[in-house]
VMD Tcl script that draws the C-alpha trace (Angstrom):
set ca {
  {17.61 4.47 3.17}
  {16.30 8.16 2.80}
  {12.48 7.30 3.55}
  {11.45 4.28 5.89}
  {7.41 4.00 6.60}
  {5.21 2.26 9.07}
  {1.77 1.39 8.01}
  {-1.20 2.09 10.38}
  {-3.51 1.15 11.40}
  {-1.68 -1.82 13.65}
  {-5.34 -4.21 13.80}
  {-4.52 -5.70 17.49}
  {-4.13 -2.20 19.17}
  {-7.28 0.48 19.05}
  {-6.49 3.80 17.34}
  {-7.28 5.35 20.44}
  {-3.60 4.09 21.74}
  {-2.03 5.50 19.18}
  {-0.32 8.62 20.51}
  {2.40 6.28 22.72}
  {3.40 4.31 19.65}
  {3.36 7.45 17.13}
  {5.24 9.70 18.74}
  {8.34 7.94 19.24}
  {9.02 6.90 15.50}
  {11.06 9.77 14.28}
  {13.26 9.24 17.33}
  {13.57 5.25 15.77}
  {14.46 6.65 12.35}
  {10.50 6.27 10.77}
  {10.15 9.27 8.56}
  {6.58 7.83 6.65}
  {3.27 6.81 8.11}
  {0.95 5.23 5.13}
  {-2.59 3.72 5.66}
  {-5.15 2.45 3.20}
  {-8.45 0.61 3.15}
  {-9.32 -2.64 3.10}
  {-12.23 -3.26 5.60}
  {-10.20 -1.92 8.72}
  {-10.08 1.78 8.78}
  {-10.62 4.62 6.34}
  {-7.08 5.87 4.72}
  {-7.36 9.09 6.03}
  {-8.24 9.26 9.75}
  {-5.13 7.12 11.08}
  {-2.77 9.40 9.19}
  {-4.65 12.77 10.91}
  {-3.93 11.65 14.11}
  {-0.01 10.43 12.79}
  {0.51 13.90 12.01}
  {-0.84 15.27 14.91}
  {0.63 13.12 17.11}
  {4.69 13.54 15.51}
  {4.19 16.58 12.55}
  {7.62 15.81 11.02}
  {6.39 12.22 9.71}
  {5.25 12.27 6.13}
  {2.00 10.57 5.82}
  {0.09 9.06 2.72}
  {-2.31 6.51 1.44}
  {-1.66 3.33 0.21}
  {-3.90 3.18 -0.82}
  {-7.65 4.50 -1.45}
  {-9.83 3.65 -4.50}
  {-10.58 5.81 -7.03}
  {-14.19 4.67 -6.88}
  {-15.61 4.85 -3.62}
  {-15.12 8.90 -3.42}
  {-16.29 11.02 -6.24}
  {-13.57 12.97 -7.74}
  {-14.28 16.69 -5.97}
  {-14.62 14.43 -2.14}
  {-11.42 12.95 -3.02}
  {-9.77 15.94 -4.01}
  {-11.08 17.69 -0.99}
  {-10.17 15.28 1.36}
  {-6.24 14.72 -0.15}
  {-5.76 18.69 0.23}
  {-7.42 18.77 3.74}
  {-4.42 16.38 4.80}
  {-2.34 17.70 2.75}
  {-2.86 21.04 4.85}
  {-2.67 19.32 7.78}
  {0.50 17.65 7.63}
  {3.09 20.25 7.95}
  {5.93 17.20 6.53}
  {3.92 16.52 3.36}
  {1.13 13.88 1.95}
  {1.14 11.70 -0.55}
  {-1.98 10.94 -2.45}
  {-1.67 6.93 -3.45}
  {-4.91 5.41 -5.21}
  {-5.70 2.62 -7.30}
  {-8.32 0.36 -8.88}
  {-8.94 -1.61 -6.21}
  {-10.67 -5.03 -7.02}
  {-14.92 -5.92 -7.18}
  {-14.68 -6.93 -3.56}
  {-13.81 -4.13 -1.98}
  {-15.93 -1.73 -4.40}
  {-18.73 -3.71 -5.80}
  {-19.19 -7.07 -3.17}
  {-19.21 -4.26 -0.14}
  {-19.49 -0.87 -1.57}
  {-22.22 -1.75 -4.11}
  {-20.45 0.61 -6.72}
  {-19.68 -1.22 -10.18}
  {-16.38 -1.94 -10.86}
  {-15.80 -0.98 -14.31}
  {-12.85 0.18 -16.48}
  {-10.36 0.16 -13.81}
  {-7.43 1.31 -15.68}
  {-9.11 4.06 -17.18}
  {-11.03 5.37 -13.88}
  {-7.33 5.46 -12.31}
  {-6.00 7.49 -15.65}
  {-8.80 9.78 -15.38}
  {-8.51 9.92 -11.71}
  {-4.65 10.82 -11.78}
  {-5.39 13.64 -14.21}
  {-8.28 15.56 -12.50}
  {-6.57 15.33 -9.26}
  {-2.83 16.71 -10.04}
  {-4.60 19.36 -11.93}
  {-7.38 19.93 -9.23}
  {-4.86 20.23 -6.41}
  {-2.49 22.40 -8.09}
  {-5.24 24.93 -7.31}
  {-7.14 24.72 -11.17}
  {-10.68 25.71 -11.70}
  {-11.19 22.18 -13.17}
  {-14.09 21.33 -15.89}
  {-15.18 18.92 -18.34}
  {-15.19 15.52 -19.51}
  {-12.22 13.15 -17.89}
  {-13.67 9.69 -19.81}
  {-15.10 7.76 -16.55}
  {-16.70 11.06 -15.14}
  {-17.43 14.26 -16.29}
  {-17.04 18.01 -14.04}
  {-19.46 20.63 -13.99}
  {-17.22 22.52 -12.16}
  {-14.44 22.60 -9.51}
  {-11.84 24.14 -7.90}
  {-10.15 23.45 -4.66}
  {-10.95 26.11 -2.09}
  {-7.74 26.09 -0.07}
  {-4.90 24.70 -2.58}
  {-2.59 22.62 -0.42}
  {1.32 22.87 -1.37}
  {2.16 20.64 -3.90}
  {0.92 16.87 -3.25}
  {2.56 13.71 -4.43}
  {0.06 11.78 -6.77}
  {0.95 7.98 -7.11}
  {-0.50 5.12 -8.34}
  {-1.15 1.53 -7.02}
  {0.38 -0.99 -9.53}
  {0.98 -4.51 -10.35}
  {1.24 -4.88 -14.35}
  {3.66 -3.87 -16.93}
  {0.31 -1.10 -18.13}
  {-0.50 0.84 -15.01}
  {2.87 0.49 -13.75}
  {3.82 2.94 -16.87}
  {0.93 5.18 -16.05}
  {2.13 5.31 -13.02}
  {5.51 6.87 -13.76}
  {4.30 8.87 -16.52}
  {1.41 10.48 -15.79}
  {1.65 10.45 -11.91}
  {4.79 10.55 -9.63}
  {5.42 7.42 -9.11}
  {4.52 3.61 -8.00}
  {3.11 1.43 -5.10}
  {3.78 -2.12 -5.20}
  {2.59 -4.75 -2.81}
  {2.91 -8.59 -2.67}
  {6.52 -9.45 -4.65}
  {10.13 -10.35 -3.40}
  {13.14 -8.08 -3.93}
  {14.08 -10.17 -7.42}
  {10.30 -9.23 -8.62}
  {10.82 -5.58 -8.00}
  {13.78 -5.92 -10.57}
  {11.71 -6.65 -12.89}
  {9.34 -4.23 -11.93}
  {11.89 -1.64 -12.12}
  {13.05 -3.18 -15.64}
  {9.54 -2.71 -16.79}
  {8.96 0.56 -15.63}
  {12.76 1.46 -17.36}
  {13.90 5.34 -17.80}
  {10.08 6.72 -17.04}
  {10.62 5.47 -13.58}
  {14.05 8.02 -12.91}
  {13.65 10.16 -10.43}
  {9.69 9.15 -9.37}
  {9.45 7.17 -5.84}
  {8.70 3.47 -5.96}
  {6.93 2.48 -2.78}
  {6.18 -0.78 -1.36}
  {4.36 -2.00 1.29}
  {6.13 -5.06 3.31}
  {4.58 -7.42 5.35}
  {6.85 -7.77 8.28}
  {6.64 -10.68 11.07}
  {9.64 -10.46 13.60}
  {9.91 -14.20 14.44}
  {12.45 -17.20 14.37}
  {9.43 -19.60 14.02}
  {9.16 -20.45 10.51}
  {5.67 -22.35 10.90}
  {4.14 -19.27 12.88}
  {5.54 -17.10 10.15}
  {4.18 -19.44 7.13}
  {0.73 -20.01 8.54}
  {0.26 -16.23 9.09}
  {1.60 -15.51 5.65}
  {-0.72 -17.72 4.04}
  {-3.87 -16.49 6.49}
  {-2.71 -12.61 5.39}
  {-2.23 -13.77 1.66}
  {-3.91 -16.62 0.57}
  {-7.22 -14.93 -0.81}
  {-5.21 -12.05 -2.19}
  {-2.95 -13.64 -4.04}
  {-5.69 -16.10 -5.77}
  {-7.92 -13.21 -6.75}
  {-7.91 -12.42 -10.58}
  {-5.62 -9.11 -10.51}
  {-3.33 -11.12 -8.03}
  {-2.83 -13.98 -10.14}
  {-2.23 -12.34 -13.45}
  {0.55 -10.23 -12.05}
  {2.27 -13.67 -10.41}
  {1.78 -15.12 -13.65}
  {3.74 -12.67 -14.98}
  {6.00 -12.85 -12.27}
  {6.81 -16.15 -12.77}
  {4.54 -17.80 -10.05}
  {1.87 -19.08 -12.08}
  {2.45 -22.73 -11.85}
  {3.37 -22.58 -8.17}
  {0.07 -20.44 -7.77}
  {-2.22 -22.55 -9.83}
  {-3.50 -25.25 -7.52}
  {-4.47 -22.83 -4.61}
  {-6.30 -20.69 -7.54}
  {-8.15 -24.15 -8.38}
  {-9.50 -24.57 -4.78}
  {-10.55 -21.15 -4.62}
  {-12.63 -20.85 -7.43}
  {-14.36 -24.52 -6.34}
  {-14.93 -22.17 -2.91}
  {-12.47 -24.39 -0.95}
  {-10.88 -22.25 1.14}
  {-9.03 -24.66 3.83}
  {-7.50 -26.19 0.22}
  {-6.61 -22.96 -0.97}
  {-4.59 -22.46 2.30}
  {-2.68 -25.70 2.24}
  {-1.84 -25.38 -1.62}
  {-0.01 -22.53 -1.19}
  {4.12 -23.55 -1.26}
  {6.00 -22.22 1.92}
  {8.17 -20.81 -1.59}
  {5.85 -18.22 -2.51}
  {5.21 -17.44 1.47}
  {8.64 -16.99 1.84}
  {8.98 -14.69 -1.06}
  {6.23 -12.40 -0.33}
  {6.46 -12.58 3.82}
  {9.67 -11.15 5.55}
  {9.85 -13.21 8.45}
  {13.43 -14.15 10.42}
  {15.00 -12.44 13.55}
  {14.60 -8.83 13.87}
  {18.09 -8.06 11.88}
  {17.20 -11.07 8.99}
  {14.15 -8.94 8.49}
  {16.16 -5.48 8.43}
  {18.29 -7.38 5.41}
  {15.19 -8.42 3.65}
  {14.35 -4.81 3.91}
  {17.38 -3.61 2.30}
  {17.05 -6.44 -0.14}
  {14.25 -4.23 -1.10}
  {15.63 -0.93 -1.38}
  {18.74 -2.12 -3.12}
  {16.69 -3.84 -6.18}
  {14.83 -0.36 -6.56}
  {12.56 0.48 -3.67}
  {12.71 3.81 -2.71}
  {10.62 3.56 0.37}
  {9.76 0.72 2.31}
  {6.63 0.65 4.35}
  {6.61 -1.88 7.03}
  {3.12 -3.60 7.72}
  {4.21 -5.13 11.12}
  {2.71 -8.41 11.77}
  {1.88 -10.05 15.58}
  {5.15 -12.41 16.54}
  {5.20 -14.89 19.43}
  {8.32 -12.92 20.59}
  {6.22 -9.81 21.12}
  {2.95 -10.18 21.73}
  {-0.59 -8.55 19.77}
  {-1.12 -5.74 22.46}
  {-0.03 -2.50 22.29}
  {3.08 -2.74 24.13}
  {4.04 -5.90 22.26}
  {3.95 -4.18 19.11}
  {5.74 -1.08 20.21}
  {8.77 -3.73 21.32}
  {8.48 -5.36 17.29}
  {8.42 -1.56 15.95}
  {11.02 -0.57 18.11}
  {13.28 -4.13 16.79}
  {12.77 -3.11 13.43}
  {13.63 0.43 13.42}
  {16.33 1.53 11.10}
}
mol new
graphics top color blue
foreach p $ca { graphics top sphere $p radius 0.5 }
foreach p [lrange $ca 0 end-1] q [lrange $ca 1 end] { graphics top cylinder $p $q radius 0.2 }
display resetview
Protein backbone atom coordinates (compact mmCIF):
# COMPACT_ATOMS: atom_id res chain seq x y z
CA UNK A 1 0.00 0.00 0.00
CA UNK A 2 1.52 3.44 -1.18
CA UNK A 3 -0.87 5.72 1.06
CA UNK A 4 -2.33 4.44 4.51
CA UNK A 5 -4.49 7.26 6.57
CA UNK A 6 -5.70 7.71 10.08
CA UNK A 7 -8.75 9.73 10.61
CA UNK A 8 -8.85 12.37 13.43
CA UNK A 9 -10.29 13.47 15.42
CA UNK A 10 -10.12 10.07 17.82
CA UNK A 11 -13.73 11.24 20.01
CA UNK A 12 -12.47 9.55 23.49
CA UNK A 13 -9.11 11.54 23.61
CA UNK A 14 -9.19 15.68 23.61
CA UNK A 15 -7.37 17.32 20.69
CA UNK A 16 -5.29 18.88 23.12
CA UNK A 17 -3.39 15.25 23.47
CA UNK A 18 -2.80 15.07 20.21
CA UNK A 19 0.88 15.82 19.71
CA UNK A 20 1.97 12.19 21.55
CA UNK A 21 -0.25 10.20 19.23
CA UNK A 22 0.58 12.36 15.93
CA UNK A 23 3.92 12.41 15.92
CA UNK A 24 4.77 8.91 15.94
CA UNK A 25 2.67 7.79 12.81
CA UNK A 26 5.15 8.19 10.05
CA UNK A 27 7.53 6.12 12.17
CA UNK A 28 4.30 3.29 12.10
CA UNK A 29 4.09 3.61 8.32
CA UNK A 30 0.81 6.36 8.40
CA UNK A 31 1.53 8.66 5.52
CA UNK A 32 -2.40 10.42 5.56
CA UNK A 33 -4.26 12.19 8.29
CA UNK A 34 -8.07 12.95 7.01
CA UNK A 35 -10.84 14.59 9.19
CA UNK A 36 -14.33 15.73 8.34
CA UNK A 37 -17.47 16.98 10.04
CA UNK A 38 -20.14 15.48 11.43
CA UNK A 39 -21.00 17.20 14.80
CA UNK A 40 -17.45 16.50 16.39
CA UNK A 41 -14.90 18.86 15.10
CA UNK A 42 -14.50 21.20 12.15
CA UNK A 43 -12.44 19.40 9.12
CA UNK A 44 -9.82 21.71 9.23
CA UNK A 45 -8.42 22.40 12.72
CA UNK A 46 -7.42 18.63 13.59
CA UNK A 47 -5.47 18.42 10.35
CA UNK A 48 -3.48 22.02 11.30
CA UNK A 49 -2.26 20.67 14.25
CA UNK A 50 -1.47 16.95 12.21
CA UNK A 51 0.75 18.87 10.14
CA UNK A 52 2.29 20.73 12.66
CA UNK A 53 2.77 18.16 14.83
CA UNK A 54 4.59 15.43 11.93
CA UNK A 55 4.89 17.87 8.45
CA UNK A 56 5.60 14.83 6.23
CA UNK A 57 1.89 13.40 6.75
CA UNK A 58 -0.47 14.36 3.98
CA UNK A 59 -3.60 15.68 5.40
CA UNK A 60 -7.19 16.18 3.85
CA UNK A 61 -10.87 16.31 4.43
CA UNK A 62 -13.20 13.75 4.25
CA UNK A 63 -15.08 15.35 4.14
CA UNK A 64 -16.65 19.05 4.38
CA UNK A 65 -19.94 20.19 2.75
CA UNK A 66 -20.16 22.23 0.02
CA UNK A 67 -22.91 24.18 1.76
CA UNK A 68 -22.02 25.29 5.03
CA UNK A 69 -18.96 27.60 3.62
CA UNK A 70 -19.59 29.93 0.80
CA UNK A 71 -17.47 29.23 -2.11
CA UNK A 72 -14.55 32.18 -1.63
CA UNK A 73 -14.39 30.87 2.63
CA UNK A 74 -13.97 27.50 1.31
CA UNK A 75 -11.52 28.26 -1.15
CA UNK A 76 -9.65 30.34 1.31
CA UNK A 77 -9.59 28.02 3.91
CA UNK A 78 -8.45 24.73 1.47
CA UNK A 79 -5.36 26.99 0.25
CA UNK A 80 -4.55 28.22 3.85
CA UNK A 81 -3.91 24.36 4.62
CA UNK A 82 -2.84 23.72 1.66
CA UNK A 83 0.09 26.27 2.50
CA UNK A 84 0.48 24.93 5.60
CA UNK A 85 1.11 21.45 5.00
CA UNK A 86 4.47 21.23 3.51
CA UNK A 87 3.38 17.11 2.38
CA UNK A 88 0.25 18.24 0.52
CA UNK A 89 -3.78 18.60 1.14
CA UNK A 90 -6.42 17.21 -0.29
CA UNK A 91 -9.63 19.09 -0.64
CA UNK A 92 -12.60 16.22 -0.21
CA UNK A 93 -16.30 17.68 -0.13
CA UNK A 94 -19.61 16.47 -0.72
CA UNK A 95 -23.37 16.97 -0.44
CA UNK A 96 -23.74 16.07 2.79
CA UNK A 97 -27.39 15.12 3.86
CA UNK A 98 -30.50 17.72 5.45
CA UNK A 99 -29.27 16.79 8.89
CA UNK A 100 -26.15 17.97 9.01
CA UNK A 101 -26.94 21.20 6.75
CA UNK A 102 -30.53 22.01 7.15
CA UNK A 103 -31.75 20.08 10.80
CA UNK A 104 -28.43 21.89 12.46
CA UNK A 105 -27.04 24.38 10.12
CA UNK A 106 -30.42 25.88 9.12
CA UNK A 107 -29.09 26.18 5.42
CA UNK A 108 -31.55 24.46 2.77
CA UNK A 109 -30.46 21.53 1.33
CA UNK A 110 -31.17 21.80 -2.23
CA UNK A 111 -29.76 20.41 -5.51
CA UNK A 112 -27.05 18.47 -4.01
CA UNK A 113 -25.52 17.07 -7.02
CA UNK A 114 -25.39 20.19 -8.73
CA UNK A 115 -24.02 22.41 -5.66
CA UNK A 116 -21.09 19.67 -5.56
CA UNK A 117 -20.60 20.09 -9.64
CA UNK A 118 -20.55 23.70 -9.27
CA UNK A 119 -18.52 23.50 -6.20
CA UNK A 120 -15.75 21.20 -7.87
CA UNK A 121 -15.47 23.67 -10.73
CA UNK A 122 -15.03 27.08 -8.94
CA UNK A 123 -12.63 25.57 -6.60
CA UNK A 124 -9.96 23.71 -9.02
CA UNK A 125 -10.13 26.82 -11.01
CA UNK A 126 -10.03 29.22 -7.92
CA UNK A 127 -7.03 27.47 -6.40
CA UNK A 128 -5.05 27.17 -9.43
CA UNK A 129 -4.57 30.89 -8.71
CA UNK A 130 -7.66 32.25 -11.37
CA UNK A 131 -9.29 35.57 -11.01
CA UNK A 132 -12.62 33.65 -10.88
CA UNK A 133 -16.17 35.31 -12.00
CA UNK A 134 -19.57 34.59 -12.93
CA UNK A 135 -22.40 32.37 -12.76
CA UNK A 136 -21.49 28.54 -11.50
CA UNK A 137 -25.54 27.38 -11.49
CA UNK A 138 -26.05 27.11 -7.48
CA UNK A 139 -24.11 30.46 -6.87
CA UNK A 140 -22.95 33.14 -8.75
CA UNK A 141 -19.16 35.29 -8.22
CA UNK A 142 -18.78 38.84 -8.29
CA UNK A 143 -15.37 38.37 -8.10
CA UNK A 144 -12.44 36.28 -6.74
CA UNK A 145 -9.15 35.32 -6.74
CA UNK A 146 -7.08 33.54 -4.22
CA UNK A 147 -4.53 35.84 -2.64
CA UNK A 148 -1.73 33.38 -1.94
CA UNK A 149 -2.24 30.38 -4.60
CA UNK A 150 -1.26 27.22 -2.76
CA UNK A 151 0.69 24.48 -4.98
CA UNK A 152 -1.54 22.43 -6.69
CA UNK A 153 -4.43 20.85 -4.39
CA UNK A 154 -6.16 17.55 -4.86
CA UNK A 155 -9.99 18.20 -5.40
CA UNK A 156 -12.17 15.02 -4.66
CA UNK A 157 -15.49 14.25 -4.25
CA UNK A 158 -17.60 12.33 -1.61
CA UNK A 159 -19.61 9.57 -3.44
CA UNK A 160 -22.00 6.81 -3.13
CA UNK A 161 -24.03 6.45 -6.58
CA UNK A 162 -23.23 5.36 -10.00
CA UNK A 163 -23.88 9.73 -10.91
CA UNK A 164 -21.55 11.55 -8.58
CA UNK A 165 -19.24 8.77 -8.48
CA UNK A 166 -18.59 9.74 -12.39
CA UNK A 167 -18.36 13.37 -11.49
CA UNK A 168 -16.12 12.50 -9.29
CA UNK A 169 -13.51 11.01 -11.61
CA UNK A 170 -14.21 13.31 -14.32
CA UNK A 171 -14.44 16.52 -13.28
CA UNK A 172 -12.45 16.24 -9.95
CA UNK A 173 -9.49 13.91 -9.04
CA UNK A 174 -10.95 11.35 -7.70
CA UNK A 175 -13.45 9.48 -5.10
CA UNK A 176 -14.30 9.03 -1.32
CA UNK A 177 -16.32 6.18 -0.39
CA UNK A 178 -17.59 5.28 3.02
CA UNK A 179 -19.89 2.49 4.38
CA UNK A 180 -19.35 -0.74 1.75
CA UNK A 181 -17.28 -4.06 1.95
CA UNK A 182 -14.31 -4.80 -0.32
CA UNK A 183 -16.84 -6.81 -2.96
CA UNK A 184 -18.96 -3.33 -3.07
CA UNK A 185 -15.94 -1.33 -3.98
CA UNK A 186 -15.72 -3.72 -7.10
CA UNK A 187 -18.50 -2.59 -8.18
CA UNK A 188 -17.80 0.76 -7.40
CA UNK A 189 -14.72 0.57 -9.32
CA UNK A 190 -16.78 -1.25 -12.25
CA UNK A 191 -19.03 1.72 -12.25
CA UNK A 192 -16.63 4.29 -12.19
CA UNK A 193 -14.70 2.07 -15.29
CA UNK A 194 -11.68 3.81 -17.41
CA UNK A 195 -12.59 7.56 -15.96
CA UNK A 196 -11.43 6.26 -12.67
CA UNK A 197 -7.46 5.36 -14.13
CA UNK A 198 -5.07 7.02 -12.57
CA UNK A 199 -7.49 9.30 -9.97
CA UNK A 200 -7.23 8.10 -6.10
CA UNK A 201 -10.17 6.21 -4.66
CA UNK A 202 -10.30 6.82 -0.93
CA UNK A 203 -12.20 5.19 1.70
CA UNK A 204 -12.77 5.69 5.05
CA UNK A 205 -12.81 2.29 7.30
CA UNK A 206 -14.27 1.85 10.43
CA UNK A 207 -11.79 -0.14 12.36
CA UNK A 208 -12.49 -1.97 15.89
CA UNK A 209 -9.40 -4.12 17.03
CA UNK A 210 -11.32 -6.82 18.98
CA UNK A 211 -11.89 -10.71 19.12
CA UNK A 212 -15.38 -10.02 20.67
CA UNK A 213 -17.79 -10.31 17.98
CA UNK A 214 -20.86 -8.96 20.16
CA UNK A 215 -18.74 -5.82 21.31
CA UNK A 216 -17.81 -5.37 17.70
CA UNK A 217 -21.61 -5.84 16.33
CA UNK A 218 -23.27 -3.66 18.92
CA UNK A 219 -20.77 -0.82 18.23
CA UNK A 220 -21.19 -1.27 14.52
CA UNK A 221 -24.77 -0.96 14.67
CA UNK A 222 -24.56 2.16 17.43
CA UNK A 223 -21.85 3.88 14.72
CA UNK A 224 -24.15 2.83 11.70
CA UNK A 225 -27.53 2.22 12.31
CA UNK A 226 -28.97 5.85 11.61
CA UNK A 227 -26.59 6.28 8.72
CA UNK A 228 -27.24 3.58 6.91
CA UNK A 229 -31.27 4.04 7.17
CA UNK A 230 -31.11 7.64 6.04
CA UNK A 231 -32.43 8.24 2.41
CA UNK A 232 -28.90 8.72 0.55
CA UNK A 233 -27.72 5.61 2.66
CA UNK A 234 -30.35 3.39 1.65
CA UNK A 235 -30.52 4.10 -2.02
CA UNK A 236 -26.86 3.38 -2.46
CA UNK A 237 -27.36 -0.22 -0.40
CA UNK A 238 -30.17 -0.75 -2.56
CA UNK A 239 -28.07 -0.56 -5.24
CA UNK A 240 -25.59 -2.43 -3.56
CA UNK A 241 -27.55 -5.22 -3.11
CA UNK A 242 -28.62 -4.66 0.61
CA UNK A 243 -31.98 -3.47 0.17
CA UNK A 244 -33.95 -6.32 1.46
CA UNK A 245 -31.55 -6.99 4.31
CA UNK A 246 -31.83 -3.11 5.02
CA UNK A 247 -35.53 -2.74 4.72
CA UNK A 248 -36.93 -3.62 8.12
CA UNK A 249 -34.48 -1.35 10.14
CA UNK A 250 -35.53 1.50 7.44
CA UNK A 251 -39.28 0.61 8.53
CA UNK A 252 -38.59 1.26 12.28
CA UNK A 253 -36.85 4.32 11.57
CA UNK A 254 -39.19 6.13 9.70
CA UNK A 255 -42.08 4.98 12.52
CA UNK A 256 -39.20 6.88 14.89
CA UNK A 257 -38.32 3.53 16.57
CA UNK A 258 -34.98 3.71 17.11
CA UNK A 259 -34.21 0.68 19.69
CA UNK A 260 -36.10 -1.41 16.56
CA UNK A 261 -34.03 0.09 14.08
CA UNK A 262 -30.96 -1.16 16.09
CA UNK A 263 -32.04 -4.74 16.54
CA UNK A 264 -33.22 -5.08 12.77
CA UNK A 265 -30.07 -4.57 11.53
CA UNK A 266 -28.42 -8.34 10.45
CA UNK A 267 -24.93 -8.93 12.14
CA UNK A 268 -24.46 -9.55 7.85
CA UNK A 269 -24.50 -6.08 6.91
CA UNK A 270 -22.43 -5.17 10.34
CA UNK A 271 -19.99 -7.45 9.36
CA UNK A 272 -19.68 -6.12 5.90
CA UNK A 273 -19.38 -2.56 6.66
CA UNK A 274 -17.36 -2.94 10.27
CA UNK A 275 -13.74 -4.44 10.21
CA UNK A 276 -13.60 -5.99 13.41
CA UNK A 277 -11.22 -9.34 14.27
CA UNK A 278 -7.68 -9.45 15.88
CA UNK A 279 -5.36 -6.77 15.03
CA UNK A 280 -3.82 -8.84 11.85
CA UNK A 281 -7.72 -10.10 10.68
CA UNK A 282 -8.29 -6.39 10.52
CA UNK A 283 -4.87 -5.60 8.57
CA UNK A 284 -6.38 -8.40 5.88
CA UNK A 285 -9.69 -6.72 5.75
CA UNK A 286 -7.65 -3.72 4.99
CA UNK A 287 -5.90 -5.16 2.15
CA UNK A 288 -9.15 -6.73 1.12
CA UNK A 289 -9.75 -3.14 0.43
CA UNK A 290 -6.91 -1.99 -1.42
CA UNK A 291 -6.76 -5.08 -3.57
CA UNK A 292 -10.56 -4.61 -4.96
CA UNK A 293 -9.49 -0.91 -5.89
CA UNK A 294 -8.84 1.29 -2.90
CA UNK A 295 -6.08 3.36 -3.27
CA UNK A 296 -5.95 4.70 0.20
CA UNK A 297 -7.39 3.42 3.19
CA UNK A 298 -8.24 5.68 6.04
CA UNK A 299 -8.63 3.96 9.28
CA UNK A 300 -11.42 5.42 11.65
CA UNK A 301 -10.18 3.53 14.81
CA UNK A 302 -12.89 2.46 17.02
CA UNK A 303 -12.61 1.92 21.20
CA UNK A 304 -11.84 -2.11 21.78
CA UNK A 305 -12.06 -3.85 25.16
CA UNK A 306 -8.41 -4.91 24.44
CA UNK A 307 -7.29 -1.29 24.52
CA UNK A 308 -9.11 0.90 26.28
CA UNK A 309 -11.01 4.68 25.17
CA UNK A 310 -8.14 6.88 26.72
CA UNK A 311 -5.46 8.21 25.07
CA UNK A 312 -2.95 5.68 25.73
CA UNK A 313 -5.39 2.91 24.88
CA UNK A 314 -5.83 4.18 21.55
CA UNK A 315 -2.22 4.87 20.82
CA UNK A 316 -1.71 0.82 21.71
CA UNK A 317 -4.91 0.04 18.86
CA UNK A 318 -3.06 2.63 16.37
CA UNK A 319 0.12 1.30 17.04
CA UNK A 320 -1.59 -2.73 16.38
CA UNK A 321 -2.83 -1.60 13.25
CA UNK A 322 0.00 0.10 11.71
CA UNK A 323 1.16 -1.15 8.40
Amino acid sequence: MRRYGLTLPIETVPLSAYRELVTELPDLGFTDVWSGEAGHADGFTPLALATAFAPSLRVGTAIVPVQTRGPALLAMTAATMANAAPAGFVLGVGSSGPMFVERINGIPFEQPFDRVRDMVRFLRRALDGEVVAGDFGTFSIERFQVSLPPRQVPVMVAALRPRMLRLAVREADGAIINFLSPADVKQVAATIGADGDGKELVARLFVCPTTDADYARELGRRIMTGVITSPNYAAFHEWLGRGELLAPAQAAMAAGDYRGALSAVPDQVIDDLLIHGSPGQCQDQVRAYVEAGVTTPVLSVQPAPEYGTGLHGMRQAVRALAP
